[in-house]
Structures are given as C-alpha cells and as structure tokens.
C-alpha positions in Angstrom: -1.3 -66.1 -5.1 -3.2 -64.0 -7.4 -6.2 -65.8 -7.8 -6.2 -65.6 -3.5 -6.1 -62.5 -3.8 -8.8 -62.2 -6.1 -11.2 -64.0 -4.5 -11.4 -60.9 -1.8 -11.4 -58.5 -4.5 -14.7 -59.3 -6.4 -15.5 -58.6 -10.1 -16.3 -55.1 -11.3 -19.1 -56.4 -12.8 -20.4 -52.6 -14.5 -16.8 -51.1 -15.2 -16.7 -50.5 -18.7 -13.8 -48.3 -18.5 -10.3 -49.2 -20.0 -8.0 -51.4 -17.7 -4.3 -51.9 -18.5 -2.1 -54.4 -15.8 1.6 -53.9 -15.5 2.9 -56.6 -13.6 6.7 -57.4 -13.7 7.4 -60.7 -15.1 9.5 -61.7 -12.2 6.7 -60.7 -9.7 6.7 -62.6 -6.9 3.7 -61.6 -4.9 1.0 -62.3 -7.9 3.1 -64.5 -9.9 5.8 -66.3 -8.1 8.2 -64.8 -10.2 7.4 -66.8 -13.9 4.2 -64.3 -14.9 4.2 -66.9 -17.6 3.4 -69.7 -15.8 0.3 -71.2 -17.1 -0.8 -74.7 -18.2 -0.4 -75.4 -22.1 -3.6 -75.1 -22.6 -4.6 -72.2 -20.2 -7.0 -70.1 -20.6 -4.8 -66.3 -21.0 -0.9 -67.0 -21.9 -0.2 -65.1 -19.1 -1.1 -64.9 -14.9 -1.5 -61.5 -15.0 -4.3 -61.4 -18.5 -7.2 -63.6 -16.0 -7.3 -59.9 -14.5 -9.8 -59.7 -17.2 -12.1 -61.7 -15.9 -12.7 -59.1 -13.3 -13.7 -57.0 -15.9 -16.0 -58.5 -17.6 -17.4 -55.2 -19.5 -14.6 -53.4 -20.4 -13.6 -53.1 -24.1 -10.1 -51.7 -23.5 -8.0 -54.5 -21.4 -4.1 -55.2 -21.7 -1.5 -56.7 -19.9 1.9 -55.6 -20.2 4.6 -57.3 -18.2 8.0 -56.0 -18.3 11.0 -58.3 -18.6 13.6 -58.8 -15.9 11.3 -56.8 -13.8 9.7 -58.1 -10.1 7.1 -56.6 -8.0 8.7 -53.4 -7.0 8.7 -51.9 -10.7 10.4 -48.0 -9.5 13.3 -49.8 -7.9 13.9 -51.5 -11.6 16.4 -50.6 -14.7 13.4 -51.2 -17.0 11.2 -48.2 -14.3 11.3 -45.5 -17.3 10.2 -47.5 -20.1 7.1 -49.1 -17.8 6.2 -45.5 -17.3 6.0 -44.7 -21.0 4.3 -47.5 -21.6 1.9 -46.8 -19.3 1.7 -43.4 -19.9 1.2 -44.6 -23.7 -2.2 -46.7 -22.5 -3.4 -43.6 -20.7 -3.0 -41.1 -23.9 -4.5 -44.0 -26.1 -7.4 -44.6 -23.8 -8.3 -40.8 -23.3 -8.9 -41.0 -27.2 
C-alpha cells in the first residue's frame, strides 16, 4: 500500500532538510501490519526506510517504528515513548 500511495505523492526532489518516519510496526494502512516485511534481499530492511527514496537530498533520514504499535500511534501504550523519540529527532536535527 505504501508504494500506492507513493506513486501520488512524488519525490521531493530539492528537500534537503532532515526527515524522520515513525510508522508503527503493526501499521496496517502503509504496511499491512509486518513493517518488516521485505524480500531477503530488499533493498531497506524495512517498508517504511524506501521513504528515502523520496528524499533523495536529504542528509538527515531515519525510520523509527515502534513495537506493538499500528497506525493510530496516540491511541497506543508505547504513545509517550514515540513522542520522546520524536521529540529527540527534532532537538537533534535543530543542532
């Protein structure tokens, strides 16, 4: 589903700013719940990392993808440690 919905999207092409996904692993919209579902020898070890192929420029791209977590991260246990760990990418990229 992901790459679907990519193909609408288009690539940043000039964005050189930092990018950071946060996609739960259990995500069913953009990964059919198994964010780790990729061939052996896949490109990314994870669904969620070919995001950076959207960003072809930036020099600051990570993927974090939160255990036992689907697409709806507030409704989640794990909510408060995705936001410090995204709020950890932020302070880190403001740097």
């Amino acid at each position: 589903m992901l790459f679907s919905q990519t193909a609408i999207m288009g690539t940043a092409e000039e964005f050189t700013g930092p990018v950071h996904v946060v996609t739960g692993a259990q995500d069913m919209p953009f990964c059919l719940r198994n964010c780790y579902a990729v061939p052996p020898d896949a490109k990314y070890p994870s669904i969620p990392a070919y995001v950076q192929d959207m960003y072809p420029k930036t020099r600051n791209f990570s993927v974090y993808i939160p255990a036992n977590t689907g697409h709806a991260v507030n409704q989640h246990y794990s909510a408060p440690d995705v936001y410090l760990e995204m709020l950890a990418f932020v302070d880190s990229a403001l740097l």
